[in-house]
GUKE-505580 format. One line per 10 residues: number of its first residue (from 1); for each residue y negated, z negated, x of N, C-alpha, C, O. Coordinates in nm, 2 decimals. Each point is the difference from the previous one (the first is absolute). Last residue first. Example, Ala and Ser with C-alpha at 12.3 -4.5 7.8 and 13.67 -1.06 7.14 Angstrom:
<recs>
2	0.22/-0.71/1.28/-0.11/0.00/0.09/-0.11/-0.08/-0.08/-0.11/-0.01/0.05; 0.68/0.02/-0.02/-0.12/0.00/-0.09/-0.12/0.00/0.09/0.00/-0.07/0.10
</recs>
This chain:
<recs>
118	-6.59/2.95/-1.58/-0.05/-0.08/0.05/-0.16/-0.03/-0.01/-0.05/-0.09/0.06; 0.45/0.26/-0.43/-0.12/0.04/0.12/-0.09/-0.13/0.02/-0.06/-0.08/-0.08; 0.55/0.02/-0.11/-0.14/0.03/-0.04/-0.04/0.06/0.14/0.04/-0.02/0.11; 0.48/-0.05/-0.27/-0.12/0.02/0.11/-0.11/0.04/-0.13/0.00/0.05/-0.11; 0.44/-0.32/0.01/-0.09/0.11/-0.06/-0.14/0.00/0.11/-0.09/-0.08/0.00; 0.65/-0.12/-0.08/-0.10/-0.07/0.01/-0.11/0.14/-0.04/0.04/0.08/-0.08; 0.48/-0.37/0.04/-0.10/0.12/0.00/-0.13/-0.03/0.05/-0.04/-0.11/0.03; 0.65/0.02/-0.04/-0.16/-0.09/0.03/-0.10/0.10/-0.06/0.06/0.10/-0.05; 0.49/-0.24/-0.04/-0.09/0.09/0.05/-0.18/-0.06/-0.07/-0.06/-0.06/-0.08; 0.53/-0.25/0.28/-0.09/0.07/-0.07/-0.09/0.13/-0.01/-0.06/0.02/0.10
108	0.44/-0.07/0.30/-0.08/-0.07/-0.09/-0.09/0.04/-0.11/-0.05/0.12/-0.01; 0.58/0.01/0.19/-0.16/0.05/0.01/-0.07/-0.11/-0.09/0.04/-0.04/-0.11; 0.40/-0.11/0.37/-0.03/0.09/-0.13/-0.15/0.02/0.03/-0.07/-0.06/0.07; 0.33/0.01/0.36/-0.03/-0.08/-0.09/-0.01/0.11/-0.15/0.03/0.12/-0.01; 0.26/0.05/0.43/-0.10/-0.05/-0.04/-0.03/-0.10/-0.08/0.10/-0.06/-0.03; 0.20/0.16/0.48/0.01/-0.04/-0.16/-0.12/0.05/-0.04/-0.07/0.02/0.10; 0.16/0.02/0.34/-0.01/0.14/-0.02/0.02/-0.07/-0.19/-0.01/0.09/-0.09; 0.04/-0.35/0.48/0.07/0.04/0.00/0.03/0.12/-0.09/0.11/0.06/-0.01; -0.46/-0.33/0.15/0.02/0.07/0.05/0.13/0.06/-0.01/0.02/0.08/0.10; -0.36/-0.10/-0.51/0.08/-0.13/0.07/0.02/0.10/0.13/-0.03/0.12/-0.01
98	-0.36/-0.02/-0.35/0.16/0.02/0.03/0.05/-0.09/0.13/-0.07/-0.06/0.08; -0.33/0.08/-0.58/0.05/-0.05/0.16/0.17/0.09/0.02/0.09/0.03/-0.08; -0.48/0.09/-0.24/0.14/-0.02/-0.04/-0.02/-0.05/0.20/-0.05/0.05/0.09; -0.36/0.14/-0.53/0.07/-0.06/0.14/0.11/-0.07/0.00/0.01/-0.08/-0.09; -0.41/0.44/-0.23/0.13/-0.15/0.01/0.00/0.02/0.18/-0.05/0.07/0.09; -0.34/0.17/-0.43/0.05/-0.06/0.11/0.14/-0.10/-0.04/0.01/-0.09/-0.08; -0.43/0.52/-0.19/0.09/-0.15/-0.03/0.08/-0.01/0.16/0.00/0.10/0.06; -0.49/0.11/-0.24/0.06/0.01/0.11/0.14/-0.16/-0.04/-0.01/-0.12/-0.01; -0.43/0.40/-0.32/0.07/-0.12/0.07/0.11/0.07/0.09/0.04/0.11/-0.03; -0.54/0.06/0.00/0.16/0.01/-0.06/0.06/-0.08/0.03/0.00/-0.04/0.12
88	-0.46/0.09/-0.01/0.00/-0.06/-0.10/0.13/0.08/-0.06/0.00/0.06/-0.11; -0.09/0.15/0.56/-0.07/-0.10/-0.05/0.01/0.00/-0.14/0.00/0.11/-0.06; 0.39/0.02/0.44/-0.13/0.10/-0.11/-0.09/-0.16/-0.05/0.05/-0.11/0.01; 0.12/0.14/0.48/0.03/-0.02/-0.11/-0.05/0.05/-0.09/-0.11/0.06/0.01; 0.24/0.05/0.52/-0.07/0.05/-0.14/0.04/-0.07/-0.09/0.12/0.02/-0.03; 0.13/-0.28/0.41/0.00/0.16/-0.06/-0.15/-0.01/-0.07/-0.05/-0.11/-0.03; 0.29/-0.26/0.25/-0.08/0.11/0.10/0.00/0.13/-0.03/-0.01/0.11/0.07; 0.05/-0.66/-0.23/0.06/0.11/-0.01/-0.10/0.10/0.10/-0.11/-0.02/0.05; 0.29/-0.49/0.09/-0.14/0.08/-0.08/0.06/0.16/0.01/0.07/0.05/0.09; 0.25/-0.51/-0.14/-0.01/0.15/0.09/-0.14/0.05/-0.13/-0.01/0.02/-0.12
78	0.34/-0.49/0.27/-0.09/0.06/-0.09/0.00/0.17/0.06/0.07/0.05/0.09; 0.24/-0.42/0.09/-0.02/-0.01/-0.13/-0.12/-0.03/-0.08/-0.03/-0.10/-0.07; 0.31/0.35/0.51/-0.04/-0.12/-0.02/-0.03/0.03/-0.18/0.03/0.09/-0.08; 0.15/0.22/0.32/0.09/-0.06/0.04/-0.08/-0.15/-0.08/0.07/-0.08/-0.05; 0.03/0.57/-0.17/-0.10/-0.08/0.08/0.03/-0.11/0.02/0.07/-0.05/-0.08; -0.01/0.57/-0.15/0.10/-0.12/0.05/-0.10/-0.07/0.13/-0.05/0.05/0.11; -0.05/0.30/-0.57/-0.03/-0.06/0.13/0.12/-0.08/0.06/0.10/-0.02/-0.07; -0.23/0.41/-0.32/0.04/-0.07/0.05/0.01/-0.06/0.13/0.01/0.07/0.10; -0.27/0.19/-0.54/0.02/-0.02/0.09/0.07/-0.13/0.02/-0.02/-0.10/-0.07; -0.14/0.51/-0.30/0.08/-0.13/0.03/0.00/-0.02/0.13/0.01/0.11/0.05
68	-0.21/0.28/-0.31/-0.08/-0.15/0.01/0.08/-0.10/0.01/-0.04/-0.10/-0.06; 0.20/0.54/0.06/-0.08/-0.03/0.11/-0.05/-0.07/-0.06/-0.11/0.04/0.05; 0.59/-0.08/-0.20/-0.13/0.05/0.00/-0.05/0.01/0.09/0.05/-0.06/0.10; 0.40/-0.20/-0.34/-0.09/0.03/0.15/-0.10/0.13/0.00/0.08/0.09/-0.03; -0.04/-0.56/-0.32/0.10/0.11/0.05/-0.12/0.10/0.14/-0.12/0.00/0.05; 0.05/-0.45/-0.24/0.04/0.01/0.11/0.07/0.14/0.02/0.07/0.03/0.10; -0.24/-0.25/-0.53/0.15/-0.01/0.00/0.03/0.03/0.14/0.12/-0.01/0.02; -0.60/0.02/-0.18/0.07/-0.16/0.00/0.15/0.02/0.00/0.06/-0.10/-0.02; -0.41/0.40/0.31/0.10/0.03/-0.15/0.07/-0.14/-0.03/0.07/-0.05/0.08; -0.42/0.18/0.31/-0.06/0.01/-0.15/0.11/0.00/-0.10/-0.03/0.03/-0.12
58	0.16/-0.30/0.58/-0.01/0.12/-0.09/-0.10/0.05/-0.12/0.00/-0.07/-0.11; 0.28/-0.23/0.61/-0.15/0.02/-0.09/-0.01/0.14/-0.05/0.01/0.11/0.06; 0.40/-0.45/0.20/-0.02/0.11/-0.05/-0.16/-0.02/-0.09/-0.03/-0.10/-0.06; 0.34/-0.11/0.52/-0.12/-0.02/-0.11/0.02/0.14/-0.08/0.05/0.10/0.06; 0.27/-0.44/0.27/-0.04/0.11/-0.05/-0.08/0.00/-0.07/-0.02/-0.10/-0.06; 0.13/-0.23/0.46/-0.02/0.02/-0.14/-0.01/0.15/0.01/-0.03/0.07/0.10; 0.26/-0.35/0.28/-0.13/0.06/-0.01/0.04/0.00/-0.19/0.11/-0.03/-0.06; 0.15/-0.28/0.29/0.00/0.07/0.10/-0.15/0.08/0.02/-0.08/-0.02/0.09; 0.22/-0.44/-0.32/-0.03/0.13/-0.05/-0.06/0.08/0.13/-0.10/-0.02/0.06; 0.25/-0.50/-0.13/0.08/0.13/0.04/-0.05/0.18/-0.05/0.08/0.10/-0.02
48	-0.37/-0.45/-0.22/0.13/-0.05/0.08/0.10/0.09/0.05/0.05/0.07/-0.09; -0.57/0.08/-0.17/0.19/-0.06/0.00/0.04/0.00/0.10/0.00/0.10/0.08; -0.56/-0.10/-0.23/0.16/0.00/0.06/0.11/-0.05/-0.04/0.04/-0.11/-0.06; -0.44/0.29/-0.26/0.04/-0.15/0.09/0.13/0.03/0.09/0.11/0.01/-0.05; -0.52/0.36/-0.08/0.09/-0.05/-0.03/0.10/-0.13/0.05/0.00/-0.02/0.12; -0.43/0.45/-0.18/0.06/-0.10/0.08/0.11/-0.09/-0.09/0.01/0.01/-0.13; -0.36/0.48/0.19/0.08/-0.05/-0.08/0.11/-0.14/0.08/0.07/0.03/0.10; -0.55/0.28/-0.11/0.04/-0.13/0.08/0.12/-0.02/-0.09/-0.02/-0.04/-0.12; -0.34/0.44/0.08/0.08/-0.10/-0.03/0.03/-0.07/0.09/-0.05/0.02/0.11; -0.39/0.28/-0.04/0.14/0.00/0.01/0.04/-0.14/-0.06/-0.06/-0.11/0.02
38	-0.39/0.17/0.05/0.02/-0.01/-0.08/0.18/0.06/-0.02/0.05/0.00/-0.11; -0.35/-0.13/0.48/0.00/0.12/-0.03/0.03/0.06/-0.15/-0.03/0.11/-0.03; 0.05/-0.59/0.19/-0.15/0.00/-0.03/-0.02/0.24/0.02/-0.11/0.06/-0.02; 0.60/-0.28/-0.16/-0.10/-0.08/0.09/-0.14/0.11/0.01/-0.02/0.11/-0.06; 0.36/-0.36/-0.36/-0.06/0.16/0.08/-0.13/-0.05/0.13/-0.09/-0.07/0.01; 0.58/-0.16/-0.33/-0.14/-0.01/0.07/-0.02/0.14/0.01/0.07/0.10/-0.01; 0.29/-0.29/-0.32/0.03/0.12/0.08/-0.16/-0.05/0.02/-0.07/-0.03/-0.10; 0.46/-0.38/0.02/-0.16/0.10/-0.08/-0.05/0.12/0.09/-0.01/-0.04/0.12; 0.52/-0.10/-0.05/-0.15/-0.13/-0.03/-0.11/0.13/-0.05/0.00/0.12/-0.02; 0.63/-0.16/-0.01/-0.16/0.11/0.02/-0.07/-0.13/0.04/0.04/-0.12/-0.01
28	0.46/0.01/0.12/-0.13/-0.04/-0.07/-0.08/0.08/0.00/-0.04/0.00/0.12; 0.55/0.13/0.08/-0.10/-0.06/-0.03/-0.12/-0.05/-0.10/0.01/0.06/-0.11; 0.55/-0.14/0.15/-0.10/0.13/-0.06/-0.15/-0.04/0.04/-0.05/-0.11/-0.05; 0.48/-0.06/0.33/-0.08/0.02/-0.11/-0.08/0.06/-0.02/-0.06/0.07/0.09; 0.59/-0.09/0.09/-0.20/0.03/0.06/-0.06/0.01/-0.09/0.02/0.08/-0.08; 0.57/-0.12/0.29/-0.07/-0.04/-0.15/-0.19/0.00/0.02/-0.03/-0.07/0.09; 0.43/0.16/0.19/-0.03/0.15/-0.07/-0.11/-0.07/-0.08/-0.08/0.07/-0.06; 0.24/-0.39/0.35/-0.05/0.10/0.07/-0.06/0.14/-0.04/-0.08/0.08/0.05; 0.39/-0.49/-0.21/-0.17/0.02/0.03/-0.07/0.05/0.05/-0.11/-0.05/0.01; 0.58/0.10/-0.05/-0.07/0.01/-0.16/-0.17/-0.03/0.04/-0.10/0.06/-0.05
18	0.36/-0.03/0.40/0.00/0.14/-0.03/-0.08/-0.02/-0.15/-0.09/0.07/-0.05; 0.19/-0.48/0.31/-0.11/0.11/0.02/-0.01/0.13/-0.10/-0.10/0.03/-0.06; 0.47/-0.33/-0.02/-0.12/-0.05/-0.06/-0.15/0.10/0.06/-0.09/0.05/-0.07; 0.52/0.07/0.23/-0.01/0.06/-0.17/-0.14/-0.02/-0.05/-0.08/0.08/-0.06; 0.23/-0.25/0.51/-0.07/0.12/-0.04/-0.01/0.10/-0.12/-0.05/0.11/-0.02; 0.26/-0.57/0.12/-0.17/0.01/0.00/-0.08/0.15/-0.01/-0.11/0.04/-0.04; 0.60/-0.16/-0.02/-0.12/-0.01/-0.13/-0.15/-0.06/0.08/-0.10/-0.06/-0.05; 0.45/0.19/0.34/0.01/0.16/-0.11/-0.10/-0.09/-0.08/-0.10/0.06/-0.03; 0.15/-0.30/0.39/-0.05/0.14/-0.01/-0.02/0.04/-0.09/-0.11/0.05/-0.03; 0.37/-0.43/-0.02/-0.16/-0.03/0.03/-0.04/0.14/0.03/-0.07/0.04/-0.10
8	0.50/0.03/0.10/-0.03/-0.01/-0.13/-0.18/-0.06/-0.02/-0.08/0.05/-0.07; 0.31/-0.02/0.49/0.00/0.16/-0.08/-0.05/-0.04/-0.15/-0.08/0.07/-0.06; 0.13/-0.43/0.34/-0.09/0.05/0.06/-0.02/0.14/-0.08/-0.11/0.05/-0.04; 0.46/-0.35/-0.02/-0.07/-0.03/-0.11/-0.14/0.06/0.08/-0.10/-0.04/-0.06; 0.57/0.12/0.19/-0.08/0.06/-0.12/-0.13/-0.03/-0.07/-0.06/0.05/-0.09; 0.31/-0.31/0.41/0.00/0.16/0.09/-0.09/0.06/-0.13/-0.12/0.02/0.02; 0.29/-0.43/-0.12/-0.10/-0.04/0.12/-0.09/0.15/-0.02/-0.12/0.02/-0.03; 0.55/-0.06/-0.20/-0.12/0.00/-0.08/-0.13/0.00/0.09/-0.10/0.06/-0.04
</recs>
């Protein structure tokens, strides 16, 4: 029993990793800023283990793909946008952490927001 009981401490710790390993939370939107150019600021509360985020920003509240959809993948947790916005259309956003082992989270809330001229 001595001999076995090192294989078996292995095997369920690395079950117990593997289960915590895939598991990443969904991040938190925060309120979309504009800095003094008047570009978005879209930010969000870190997640734990999160390798980089995906972002998607869309004039289409369903994110389908178009030329007014864009996608980002960003390591920290915000990202000023760097496109042409149209002024006084709304613009919808989520975000999804990914882990380093390639899991994702679920996509967060979707956000909005609406450039004014500066």
């Amino acid at each position: 029993m001595k001999k076995f009981m090192p294989i078996i401490l292995a095997a369920a710790a690395a079950a117990l990793l593997a289960g915590c390993a895939s598991k990443i939370s969904t991040p938190r939107i925060e309120e979309v800023t504009f800095d003094e150019t008047g570009a978005a600021v879209l930010t969000w509360e870190p997640v734990r283990n999160a390798h980089f985020y995906e972002l998607k920003v869309s004039l289409d509240p369903d994110f389908d793909i178009h030329p007014g959809t864009y996608r980002y993948s960003v390591t920290g947790p915000a990202k000023r946008l760097d496109f042409d916005m149209r002024y006084y259309r709304y613009y919808f956003w989520r975000v999804r952490a990914v882990h380093w082992d390639g899991s994702k989270s679920d996509w967060s809330v979707k956000g909005n927001f609406r450039p004014e001229l500066p």
